[in-house]
C-alpha positions in Angstrom: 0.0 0.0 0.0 2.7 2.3 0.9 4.9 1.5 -2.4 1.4 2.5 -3.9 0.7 5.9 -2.4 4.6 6.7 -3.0 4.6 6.3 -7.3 1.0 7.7 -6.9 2.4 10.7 -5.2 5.1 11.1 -7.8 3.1 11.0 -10.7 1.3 13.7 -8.7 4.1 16.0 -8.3 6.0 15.1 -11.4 3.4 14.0 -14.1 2.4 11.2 -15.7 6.2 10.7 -17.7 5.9 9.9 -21.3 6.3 5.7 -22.8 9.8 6.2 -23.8 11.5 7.4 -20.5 12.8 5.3 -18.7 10.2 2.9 -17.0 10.3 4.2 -12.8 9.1 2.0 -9.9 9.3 2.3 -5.7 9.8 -0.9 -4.3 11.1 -1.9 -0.5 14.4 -3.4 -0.8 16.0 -4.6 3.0 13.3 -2.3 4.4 14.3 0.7 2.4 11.7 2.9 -0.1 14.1 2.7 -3.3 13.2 4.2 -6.4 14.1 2.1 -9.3 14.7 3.6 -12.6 15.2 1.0 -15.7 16.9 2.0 -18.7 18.0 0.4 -22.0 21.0 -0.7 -20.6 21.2 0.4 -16.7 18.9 -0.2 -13.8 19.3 2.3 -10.9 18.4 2.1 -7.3 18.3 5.8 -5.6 17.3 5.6 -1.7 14.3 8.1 -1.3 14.9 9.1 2.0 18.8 10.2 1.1 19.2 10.6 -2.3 22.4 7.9 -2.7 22.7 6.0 -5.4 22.4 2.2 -4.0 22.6 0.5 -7.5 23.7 0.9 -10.8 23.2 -2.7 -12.1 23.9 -3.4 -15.9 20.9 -5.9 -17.0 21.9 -5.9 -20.7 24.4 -8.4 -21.7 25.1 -10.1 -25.3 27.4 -13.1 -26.3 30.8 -13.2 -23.5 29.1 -10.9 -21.4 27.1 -11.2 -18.0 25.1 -8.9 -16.5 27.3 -6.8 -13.6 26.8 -3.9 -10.9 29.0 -1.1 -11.0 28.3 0.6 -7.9 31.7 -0.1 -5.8 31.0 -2.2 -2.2 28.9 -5.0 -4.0 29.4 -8.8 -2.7 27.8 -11.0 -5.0 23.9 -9.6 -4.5 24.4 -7.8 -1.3 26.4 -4.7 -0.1 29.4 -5.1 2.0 28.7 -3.8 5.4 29.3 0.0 6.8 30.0 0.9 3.2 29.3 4.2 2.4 26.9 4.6 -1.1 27.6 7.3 -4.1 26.4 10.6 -3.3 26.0 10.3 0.2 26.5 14.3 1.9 29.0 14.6 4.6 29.6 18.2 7.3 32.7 17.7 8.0 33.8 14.6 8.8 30.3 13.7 9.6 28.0 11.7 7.4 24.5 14.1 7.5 21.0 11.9 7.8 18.2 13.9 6.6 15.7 12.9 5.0 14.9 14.4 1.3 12.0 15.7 -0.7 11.8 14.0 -3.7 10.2 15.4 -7.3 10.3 13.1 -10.2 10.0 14.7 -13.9 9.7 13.4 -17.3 9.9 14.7 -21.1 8.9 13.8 -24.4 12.5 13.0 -25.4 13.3 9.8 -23.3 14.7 11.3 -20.2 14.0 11.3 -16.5 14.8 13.7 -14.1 15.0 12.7 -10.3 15.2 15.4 -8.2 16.0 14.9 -4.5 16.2 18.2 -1.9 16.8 18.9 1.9 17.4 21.8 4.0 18.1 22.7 7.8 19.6 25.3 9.9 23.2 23.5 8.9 23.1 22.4 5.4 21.0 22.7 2.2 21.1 19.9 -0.1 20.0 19.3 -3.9 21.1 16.5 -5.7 19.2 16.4 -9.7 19.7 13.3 -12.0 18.8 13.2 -15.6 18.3 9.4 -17.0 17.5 9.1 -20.3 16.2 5.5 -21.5 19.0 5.6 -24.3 21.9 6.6 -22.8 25.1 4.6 -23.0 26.2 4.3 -19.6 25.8 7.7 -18.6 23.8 9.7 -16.4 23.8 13.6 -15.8 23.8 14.8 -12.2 23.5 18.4 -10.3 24.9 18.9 -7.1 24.3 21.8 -4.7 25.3 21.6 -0.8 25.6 24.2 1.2 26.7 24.4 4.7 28.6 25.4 7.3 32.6 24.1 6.8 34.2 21.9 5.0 31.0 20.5 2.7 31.8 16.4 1.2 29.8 14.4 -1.3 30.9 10.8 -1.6 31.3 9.5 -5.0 32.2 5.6 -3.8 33.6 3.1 -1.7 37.0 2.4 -2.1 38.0 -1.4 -2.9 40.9 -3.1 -2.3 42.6 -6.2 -3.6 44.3 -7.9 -6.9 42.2 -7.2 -9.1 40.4 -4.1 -7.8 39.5 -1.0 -10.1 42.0 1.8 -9.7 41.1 5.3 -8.8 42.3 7.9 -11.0 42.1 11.3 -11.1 41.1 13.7 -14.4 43.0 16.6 -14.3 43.1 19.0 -17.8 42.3 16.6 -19.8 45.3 13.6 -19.0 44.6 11.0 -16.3 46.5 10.9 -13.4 46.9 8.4 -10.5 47.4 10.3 -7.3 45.8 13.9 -6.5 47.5 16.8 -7.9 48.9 19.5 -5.5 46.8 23.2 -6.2 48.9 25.1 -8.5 50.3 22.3 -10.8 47.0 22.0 -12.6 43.9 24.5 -14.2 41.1 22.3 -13.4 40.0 19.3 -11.9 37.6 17.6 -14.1 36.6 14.5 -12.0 37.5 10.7 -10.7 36.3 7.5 -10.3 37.3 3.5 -10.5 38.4 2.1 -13.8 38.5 -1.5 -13.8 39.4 -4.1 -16.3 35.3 -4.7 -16.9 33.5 -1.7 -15.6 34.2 2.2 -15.3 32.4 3.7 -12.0 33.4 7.2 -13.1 32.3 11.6 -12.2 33.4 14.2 -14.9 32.4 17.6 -13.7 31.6 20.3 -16.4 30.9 22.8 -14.1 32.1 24.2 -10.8 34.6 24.0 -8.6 36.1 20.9 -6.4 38.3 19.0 -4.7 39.3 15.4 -4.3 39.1 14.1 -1.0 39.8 10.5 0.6 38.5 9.2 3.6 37.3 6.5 6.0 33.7 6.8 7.4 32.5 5.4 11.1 32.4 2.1 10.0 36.6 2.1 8.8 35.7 1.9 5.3 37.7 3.6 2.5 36.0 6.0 0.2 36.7 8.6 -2.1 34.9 11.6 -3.3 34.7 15.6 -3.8 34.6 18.5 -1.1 34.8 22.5 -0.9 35.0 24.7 2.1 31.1 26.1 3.0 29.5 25.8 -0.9 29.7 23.0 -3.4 28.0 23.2 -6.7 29.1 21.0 -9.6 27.5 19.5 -12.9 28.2 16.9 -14.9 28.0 13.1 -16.2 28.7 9.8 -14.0 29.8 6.8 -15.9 28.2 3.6 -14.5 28.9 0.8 -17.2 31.2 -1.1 -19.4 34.9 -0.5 -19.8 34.5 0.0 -23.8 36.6 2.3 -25.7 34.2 3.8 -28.2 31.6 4.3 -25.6 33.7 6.0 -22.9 35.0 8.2 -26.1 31.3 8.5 -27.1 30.8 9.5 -23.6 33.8 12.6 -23.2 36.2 10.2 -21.3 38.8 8.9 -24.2 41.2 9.8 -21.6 40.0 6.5 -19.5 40.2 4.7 -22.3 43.5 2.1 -22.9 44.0 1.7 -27.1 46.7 -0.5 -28.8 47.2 -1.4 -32.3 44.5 -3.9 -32.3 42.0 -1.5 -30.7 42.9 1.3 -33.3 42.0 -0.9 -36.1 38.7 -1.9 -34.7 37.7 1.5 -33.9 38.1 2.4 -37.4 35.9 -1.0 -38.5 33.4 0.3 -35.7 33.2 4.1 -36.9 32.8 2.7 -40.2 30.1 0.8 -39.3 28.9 3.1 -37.5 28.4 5.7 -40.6 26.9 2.9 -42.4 24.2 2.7 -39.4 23.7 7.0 -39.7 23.3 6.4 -43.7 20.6 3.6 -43.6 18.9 4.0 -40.4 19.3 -0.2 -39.4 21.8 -2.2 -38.1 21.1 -4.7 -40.6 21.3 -2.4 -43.5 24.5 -1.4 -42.6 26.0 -5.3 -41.9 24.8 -6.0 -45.5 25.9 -2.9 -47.0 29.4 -3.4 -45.2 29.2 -7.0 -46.6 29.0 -5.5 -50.3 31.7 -2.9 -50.1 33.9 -5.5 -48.4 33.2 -7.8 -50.9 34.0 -5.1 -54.0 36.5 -4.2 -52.1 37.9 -7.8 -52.5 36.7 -8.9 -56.0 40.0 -8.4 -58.1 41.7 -10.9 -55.7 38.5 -13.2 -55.0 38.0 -13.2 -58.8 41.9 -14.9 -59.7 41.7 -17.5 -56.8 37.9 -18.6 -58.5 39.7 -18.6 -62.0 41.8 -21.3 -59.9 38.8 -23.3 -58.8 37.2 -23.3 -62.4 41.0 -24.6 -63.5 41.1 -27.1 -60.8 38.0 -28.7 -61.9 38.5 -28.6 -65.5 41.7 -30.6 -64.6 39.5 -33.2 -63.0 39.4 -35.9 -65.4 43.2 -35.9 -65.9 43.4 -35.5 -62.0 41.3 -38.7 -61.2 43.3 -40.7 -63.9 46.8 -39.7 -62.4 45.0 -41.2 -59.2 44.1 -44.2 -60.5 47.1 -45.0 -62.1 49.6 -44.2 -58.9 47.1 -45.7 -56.4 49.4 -47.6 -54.1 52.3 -45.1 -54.6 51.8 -41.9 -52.4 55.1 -40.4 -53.5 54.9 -40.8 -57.4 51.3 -39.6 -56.8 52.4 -36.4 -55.4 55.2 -35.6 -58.0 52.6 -36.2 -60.9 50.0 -34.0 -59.2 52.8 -31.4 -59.2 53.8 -31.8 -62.2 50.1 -31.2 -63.3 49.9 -28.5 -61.7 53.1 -26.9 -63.3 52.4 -27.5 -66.8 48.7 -26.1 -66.2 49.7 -23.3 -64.1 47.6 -24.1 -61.0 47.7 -22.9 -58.0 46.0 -26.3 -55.9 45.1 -24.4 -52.8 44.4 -21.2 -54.4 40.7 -22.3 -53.6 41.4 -22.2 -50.1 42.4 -18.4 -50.1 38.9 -16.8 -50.4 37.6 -18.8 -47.2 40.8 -17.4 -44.9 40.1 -14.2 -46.0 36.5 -13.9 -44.9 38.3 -14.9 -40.9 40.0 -11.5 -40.8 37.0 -9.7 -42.1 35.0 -11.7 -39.6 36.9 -11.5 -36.7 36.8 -7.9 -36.9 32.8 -7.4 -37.3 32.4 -9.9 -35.1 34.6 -7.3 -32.7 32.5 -4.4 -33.9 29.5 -6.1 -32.7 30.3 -7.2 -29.6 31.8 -3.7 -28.7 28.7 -1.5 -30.3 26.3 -3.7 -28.7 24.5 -1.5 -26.6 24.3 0.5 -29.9 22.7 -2.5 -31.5 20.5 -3.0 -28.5 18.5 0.0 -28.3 18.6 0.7 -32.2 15.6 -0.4 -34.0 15.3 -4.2 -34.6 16.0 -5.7 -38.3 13.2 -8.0 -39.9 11.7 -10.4 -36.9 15.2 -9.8 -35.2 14.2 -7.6 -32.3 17.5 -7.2 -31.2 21.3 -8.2 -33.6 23.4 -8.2 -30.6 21.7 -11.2 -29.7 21.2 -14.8 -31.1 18.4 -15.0 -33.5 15.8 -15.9 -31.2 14.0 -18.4 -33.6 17.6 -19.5 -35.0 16.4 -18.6 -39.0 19.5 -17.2 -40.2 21.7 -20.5 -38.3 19.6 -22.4 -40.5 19.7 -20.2 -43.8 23.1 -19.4 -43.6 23.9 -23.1 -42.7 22.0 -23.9 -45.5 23.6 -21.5 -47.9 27.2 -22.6 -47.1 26.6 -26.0 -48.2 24.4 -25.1 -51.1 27.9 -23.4 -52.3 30.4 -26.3 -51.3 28.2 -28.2 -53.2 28.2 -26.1 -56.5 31.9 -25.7 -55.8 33.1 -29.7 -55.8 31.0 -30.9 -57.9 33.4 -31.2 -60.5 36.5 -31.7 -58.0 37.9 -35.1 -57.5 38.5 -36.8 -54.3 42.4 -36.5 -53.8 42.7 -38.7 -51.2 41.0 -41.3 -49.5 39.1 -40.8 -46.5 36.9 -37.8 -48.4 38.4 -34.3 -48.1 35.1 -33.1 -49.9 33.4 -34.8 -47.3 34.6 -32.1 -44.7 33.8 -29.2 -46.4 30.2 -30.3 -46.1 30.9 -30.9 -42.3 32.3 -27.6 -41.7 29.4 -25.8 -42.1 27.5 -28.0 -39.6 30.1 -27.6 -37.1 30.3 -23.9 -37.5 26.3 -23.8 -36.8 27.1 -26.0 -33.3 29.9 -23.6 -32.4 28.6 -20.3 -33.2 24.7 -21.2 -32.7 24.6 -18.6 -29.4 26.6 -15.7 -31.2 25.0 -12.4 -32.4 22.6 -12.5 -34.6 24.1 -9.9 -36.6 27.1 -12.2 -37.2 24.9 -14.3 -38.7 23.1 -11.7 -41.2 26.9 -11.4 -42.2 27.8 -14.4 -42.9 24.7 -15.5 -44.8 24.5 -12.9 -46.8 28.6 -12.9 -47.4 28.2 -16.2 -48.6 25.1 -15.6 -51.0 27.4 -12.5 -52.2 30.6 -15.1 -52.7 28.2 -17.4 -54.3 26.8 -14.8 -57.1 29.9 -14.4 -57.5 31.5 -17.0 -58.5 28.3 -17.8 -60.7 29.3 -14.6 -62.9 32.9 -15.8 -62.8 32.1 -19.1 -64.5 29.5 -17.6 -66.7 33.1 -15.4 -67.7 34.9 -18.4 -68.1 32.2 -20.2 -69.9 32.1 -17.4 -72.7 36.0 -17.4 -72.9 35.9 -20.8 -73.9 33.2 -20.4 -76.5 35.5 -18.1 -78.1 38.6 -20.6 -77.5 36.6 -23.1 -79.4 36.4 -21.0 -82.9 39.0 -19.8 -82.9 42.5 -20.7 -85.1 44.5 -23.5 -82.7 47.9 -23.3 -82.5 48.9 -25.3 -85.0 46.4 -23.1 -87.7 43.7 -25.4 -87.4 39.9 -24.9 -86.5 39.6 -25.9 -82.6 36.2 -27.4 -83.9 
């Protein structure tokens, strides 16, 4: 009844907010009012009575990835005791208890604005967050105290261990590790934990600050930003995954680590990204990257098919060379080369085009998986709600699947088995296995490959009709010893 009369209360005060903010409930967590805001990617758990930010719990996760909280003080599914919560107001040394107003707002764009106020003969408090349903990680926040003293707001617990984020310090721009002394600096622009996983992270766009650590009552380290009597800052607080094109995205490249690898996907993701901006769909953009991709690569695709079409013309004299040097391996192989020379062929040539696609695919498959969230709150493609996901009714496993061995098919039907045991055998199986292995990965890896293997396929069809027509001509025309080729 309570948990009623308190969202009924809210929509009072704030209004009825529109369906594409974020969705806002007030349940009773451990005997605490908590007012639960769900975004896209993020759900956040504000205390009413104080304002502090309990939870910042990522529910979205894709292939390799699990759902994770980011607030700092977390064991498994339950806070650690005496730890002291994000924005939690402190005189002093002294953690202040009062109990806020709260007005909720909404607007037409997508966002949500908490709004959470307290005053008293000592200290006046407003603390404003802006969620928008959207948002990659980030939140905006508006922080006002004003009291008598030194005036604290705690920005997180401080962990400690192996593997624990590191707190670092953004100081004009560069990251730094330990507190600057006044002087050696022109502005302080925020801090938080960066972690191999997560960023817990406060840039401040406005106002004036200091760093501060500290232990509250309960011994626990924390970290966060003071000023002596008034403290007004604005800015963003980073509450998600440690990616490099979101926290870039997001104003905090500095956080971000890059290496050669990670400067060759970015450029595969901006690309792809441009490609989304041009057509509006995910989808769109995989296939339109799989076109250009596969122009891009036509001159070389188009020799090594010219080697396929050779190979299998060579067939009949192939399987005869076989038959004849059966039960001798060795004079088998030296014919087979010899072949090979006088026709100029290149006998693995056809291999070439397959271990190219791994390069390309490795790297969408990257893009993905790092522009996920992207993915996951930009519109859906076909019945695919969601490419950063598995295809939820497995369609494109199966087409693609099917499309794969459709193409081995048309491509060894005129090849010769070249050794016992059935080496054409396997490149039937490989698509099979492929399905097993990757049957959980995105779904927009899938769109890729099927349609890069319909593309490949097309191809190769106007590459033998080519061929076809050269040999036509061949046929009329004056041999080499002045004869008719008729």
């Amino acid at each position: 009844m309570i948990r009623v009369l308190v969202v009924s209360l809210l929509l009072c005060v704030g209004g009825a907010w529109a369906n594409d903010a974020p969705e806002m409930t007030s349940p009773l967590i451990d005997g605490q009012e908590v007012l639960q805001v769900t975004t896209g990617l993020l759900r956040y758990q504000f205390l009413k009575n104080s304002g502090v930010l309990r939870s910042a719990y990522v529910h979205f996760s894709t292939y390799g990835s699990n759902p994770i909280e980011t607030v700092p003080g977390w064991m498994g599914t339950a806070l650690a005791p005496g730890v002291s919560l994000p924005f939690e107001v402190w005189l002093g040394d002294t953690p202040v208890s009062e109990s806020h107003t709260v007005r909720a707002e909404s607007d037409p764009h997508g966002s949500l604005t908490l709004v959470f106020s307290s005053e008293t003969a000592n200290l006046k408090v407003q603390k404003e967050f802006i969620l928008a349903k959207d948002a990659l990680y980030t939140g905006k926040f508006a922080i006002s105290v004003e009291g008598k003293g030194v005036v604290r707001v705690v920005l997180g617990h401080l962990p400690a261990g192996q593997n624990a984020p590191e707190l670092v310090y953004l100081y004009d721009g560069k990251v730094q590790k330990a507190p600057l002394a006044p002087g050696a600096y022109t502005r302080f622009q925020g801090l938080g934990l960066v972690g191999k996983d997560t960023v817990f992270f406060f840039r401040i766009d406005e106002g004036e600050a200091q760093p501060f650590l500290a232990r509250n009552t309960a011994g626990q380290p924390l970290f966060g930003i003071e000023g002596q009597e008034t403290l007004r800052v604005r800015g963003i607080f980073y509450t998600g995954r440690n990616r490099y094109v979101l926290l870039t995205d997001a104003g905090l490249g500095p956080l971000a680590k890059s290496g050669a690898f990670t400067t060759l996907l970015v450029g595969v993701i901006r690309f792809f990204e441009w490609l989304y901006r041009l057509t509006g769909n995910y989808g769109w953009a995989i296939i339109l990257f799989t076109i250009i991709t596969r122009i891009v690569l036509y001159p070389l695709m188009r020799n090594q098919y010219r080697s396929i079409a050779k190979m299998q013309k060579l067939a009949p004299k192939i399987k005869k060379i076989q038959e004849r040097f059966k039960d001798d391996r060795e004079a088998l192989q030296r014919q087979l080369m010899e072949l090979y020379r006088q026709e100029k062929v290149n006998p693995l040539g056809g291999c070439l085009p397959l271990l190219l696609q791994f390069p390309i695919l490795i790297l969408l498959w990257q893009a993905i998986m790092y522009s996920a969230e992207k993915i996951h709150l930009s519109p859906g493609f076909l019945w695919i709600a969601d490419l950063s996901k598995p295809d939820p009714y497995y369609l494109l496993v199966i087409l693609g699947t099917g499309v794969q061995v459709l193409y081995t098919w048309y491509t060894q039907r005129r090849m010769p088995e070249q050794a016992p045991g059935g080496s054409q055998f396997l490149g039937y199986v490989f698509p099979l296995v492929m399905a097993v292995l990757f049957l959980s990965f995105p779904a927009g890896l899938w769109l890729y490959w099927t349609f890069t293997t319909l593309v490949q396929f097309g191809q190769q069809l106007i590459i033998d009709w080519e061929i076809a027509r050269e040999e036509a001509r061949q046929a009329v025309q004056p041999g080499k010893d002045g004869g008719e080729n008729l």
